[in-house]
N, C-alpha and C positions, 0 to 999 in steps of 0.2 A: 519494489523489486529488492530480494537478498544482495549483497555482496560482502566483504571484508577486504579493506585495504592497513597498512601499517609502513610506517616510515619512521626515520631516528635523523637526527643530525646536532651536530654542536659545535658551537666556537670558541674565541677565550674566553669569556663568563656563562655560560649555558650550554647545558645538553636538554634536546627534544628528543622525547617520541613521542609518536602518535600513533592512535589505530581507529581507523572508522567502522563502525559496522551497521548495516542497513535491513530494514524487512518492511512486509508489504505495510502500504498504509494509505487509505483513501487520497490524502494530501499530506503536504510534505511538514512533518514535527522533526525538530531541530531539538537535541540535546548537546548540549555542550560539558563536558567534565573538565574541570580545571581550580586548581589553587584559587584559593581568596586573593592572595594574594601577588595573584596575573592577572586579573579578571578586567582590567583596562583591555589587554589587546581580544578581548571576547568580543567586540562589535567588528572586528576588521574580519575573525575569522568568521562570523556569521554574513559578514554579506561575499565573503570566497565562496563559501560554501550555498549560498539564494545564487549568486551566477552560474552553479554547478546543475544544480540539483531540483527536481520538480515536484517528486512524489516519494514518499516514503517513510517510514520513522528511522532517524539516521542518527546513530548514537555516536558523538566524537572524543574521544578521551585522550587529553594531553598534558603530559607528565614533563613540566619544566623544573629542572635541579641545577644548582648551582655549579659551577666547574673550581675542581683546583682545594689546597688544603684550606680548613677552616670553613668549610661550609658545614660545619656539625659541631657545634660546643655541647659539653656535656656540664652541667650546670648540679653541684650538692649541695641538699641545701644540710647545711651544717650545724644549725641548731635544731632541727629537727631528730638528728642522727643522734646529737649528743644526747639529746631529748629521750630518746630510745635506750641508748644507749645506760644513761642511769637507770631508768624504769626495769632493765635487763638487770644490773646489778643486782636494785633492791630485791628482785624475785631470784637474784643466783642464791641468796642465802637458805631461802623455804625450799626452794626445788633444785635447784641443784643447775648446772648450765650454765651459758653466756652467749653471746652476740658475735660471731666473727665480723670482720669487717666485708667478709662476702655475704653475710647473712644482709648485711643494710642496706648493699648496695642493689639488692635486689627488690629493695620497697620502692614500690611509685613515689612516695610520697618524700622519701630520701634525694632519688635522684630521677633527672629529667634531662630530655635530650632538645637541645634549640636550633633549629635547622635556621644557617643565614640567609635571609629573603633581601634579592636585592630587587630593585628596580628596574625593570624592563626598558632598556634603550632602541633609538629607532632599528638599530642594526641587528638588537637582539628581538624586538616584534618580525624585522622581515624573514630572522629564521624560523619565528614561530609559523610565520603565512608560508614559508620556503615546504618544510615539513610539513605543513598540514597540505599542502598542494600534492607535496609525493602519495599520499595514501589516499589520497579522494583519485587521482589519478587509478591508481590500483583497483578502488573499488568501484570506480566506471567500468573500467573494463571488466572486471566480475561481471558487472550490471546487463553493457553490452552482451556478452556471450549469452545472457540468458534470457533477455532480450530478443535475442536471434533464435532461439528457441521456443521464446511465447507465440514469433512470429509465424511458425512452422504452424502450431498448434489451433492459433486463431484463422490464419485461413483454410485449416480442414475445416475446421468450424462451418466456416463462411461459406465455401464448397458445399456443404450439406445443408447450408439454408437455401441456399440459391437453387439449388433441385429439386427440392421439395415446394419453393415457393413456385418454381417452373409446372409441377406436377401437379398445383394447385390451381394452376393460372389454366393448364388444359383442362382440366378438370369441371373445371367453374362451368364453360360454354355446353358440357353436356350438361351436365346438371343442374344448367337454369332451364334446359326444354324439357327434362324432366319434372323439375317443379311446377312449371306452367299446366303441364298435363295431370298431375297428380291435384292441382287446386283443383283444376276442373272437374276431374272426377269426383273428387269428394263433396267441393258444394252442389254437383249435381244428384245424388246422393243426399247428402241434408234436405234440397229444397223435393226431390222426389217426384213427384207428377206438377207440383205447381209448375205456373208459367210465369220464364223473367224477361225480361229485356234481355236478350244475344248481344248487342251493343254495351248497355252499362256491365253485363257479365263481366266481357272482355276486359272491359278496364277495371273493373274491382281484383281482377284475376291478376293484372299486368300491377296493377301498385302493390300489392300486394308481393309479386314476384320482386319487383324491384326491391322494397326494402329489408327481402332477405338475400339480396344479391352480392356479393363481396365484392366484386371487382372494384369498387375505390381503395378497400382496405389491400387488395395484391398488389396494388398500382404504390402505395404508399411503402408498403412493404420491398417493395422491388428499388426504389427510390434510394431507401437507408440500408440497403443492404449494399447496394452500390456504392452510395458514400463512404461505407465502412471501410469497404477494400482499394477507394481512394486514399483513405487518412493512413491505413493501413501501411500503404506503401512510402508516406511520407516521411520523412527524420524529424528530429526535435521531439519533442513533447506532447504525446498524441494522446496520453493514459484516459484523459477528463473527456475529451473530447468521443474516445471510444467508449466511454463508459456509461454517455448520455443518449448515442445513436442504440448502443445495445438494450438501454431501456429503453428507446424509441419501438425498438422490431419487437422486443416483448408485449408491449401493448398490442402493436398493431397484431402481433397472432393471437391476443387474446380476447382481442376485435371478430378477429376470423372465429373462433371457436367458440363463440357465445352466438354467432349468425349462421352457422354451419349444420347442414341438416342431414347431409347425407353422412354417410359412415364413414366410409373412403377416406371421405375429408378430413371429416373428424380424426382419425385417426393421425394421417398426414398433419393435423396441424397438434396431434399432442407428441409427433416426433420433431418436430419440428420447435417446438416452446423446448423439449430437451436440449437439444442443438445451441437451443439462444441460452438456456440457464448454464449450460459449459461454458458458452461463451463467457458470458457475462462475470462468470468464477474468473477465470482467463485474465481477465481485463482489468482486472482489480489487481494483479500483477503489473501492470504495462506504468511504466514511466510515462 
């Protein structure tokens, strides 16, 4: 699920901010961005964040700087300048020119900026978990809202499987008396004037009906469709669990639609595999 949270705080040696940002992702990948040298308090903010968080790819970026003067030395290096600085002369005589000292100062190689890195104390790690908590908070509830949105969206979903698998399930009981009558007619038909047994018929005709019959596959179908709009309604962490029933219902209709003879059906059951592949898009959304 998307979101974006961000939060700031600081005390006497440190200033935080942080910003989380989230998008879809089968299972939950943890990025963490931070300084070499913070990278101690990186285990405490990875298990805040496994308490938090289920699914997603959640990129977190926290920007720890020092508080107060003297957290930046600027560092020349002086025999390189001088260095420069002759090589400048001897070509002021061929060419003409010189070196200001702004000219130097603006070589890498001259000068260099040394940020002071201190050491992360218990008080300065729990404002790092303090801040990193404000904007995971934030980006929950991003999460939540849209959340409550996927919810809207998966039970039309669900609604229009459940109807169609309802239209199926009437469907079936004509359509197996029609198939028993349709065998009949045609192997009577193939066999033509020969004479069979009326008895073994019957039953070549009935297994035969039977194992183009669906009704274990609707029964099955009706089962996970119903669990769905159980887990559905459930809080916490449903994303996995919905995304395994959804391939469940996609089988089972593509169960129906390899056994399905009549048109009707057919048809019904390739609106219905629609329905489940929205779904299924859906859910790969769902925390």
């Amino acid at each position: 699920m998307t979101g974006y949270g961000r939060a700031a705080g600081e005390n006497q040696t440190f200033r935080v901010a942080v910003s989380a940002r989230s998008v879809n992702h089968r299972f939950l990948d943890l990025v963490i961005r931070l300084a070499e040298d913070y990278r101690d308090v990186e285990p405490a903010v990875r298990r805040a964040l496994d308490a938090v968080l289920y699914r997603g790819r959640v990129e977190i970026k926290i920007l720890i700087d020092p508080v107060g003067e003297g957290s930046a030395t600027v560092v020349v290096d002086r025999e390189v300048a001088r260095a420069i600085q002759a090589a400048a002369a001897d070509l002021n005589g061929e060419v003409g020119g010189g070196l200001a000292t702004s000219d130097l100062l603006r070589m890498p190689d001259v000068v260099r900026v040394v940020r002071r890195s201190l050491e992360l104390a218990p008080e300065d790690k729990g404002l790092v978990l303090k801040v990193v908590g404000k904007a995971l908070d934030e980006l929950v509830v991003m999460r939540e809202g849209e959340g409550a949105q996927l919810a809207t969206i998966l039970a039309d979903r669900l609604a229009t499987l459940s109807d169609l698998a309802q239209r199926l399930a009437g469907e079936r009981k004509t359509v197996r008396g029609q198939l028993h009558d349709n065998m009949r007619r045609r192997l009577a038909e193939l066999l033509d004037e020969v004479q069979v047994d009326e008895e073994r018929l019957n039953q070549e005709v009935a297994l035969m009906a039977e194992k183009m019959d669906v009704q274990e596959e609707l029964d099955r179908l009706a089962a996970h469709l119903e669990t769905f709009s159980k887990a559905l309604a459930e809080s916490g962490s449903i994303g996995r669990r919905l995304d395994f029933l959804a391939q469940e219902i996609h089988r089972e209709l593509n169960t129906l639609g390899s056994k399905c003879r009549d048109s009707t059906m057919a048809q019904w059951v390739v609106d219905s595999k629609l329905a489940c592949e929205q779904l299924r898009e859906q859910v790969q959304n769902v925390e």
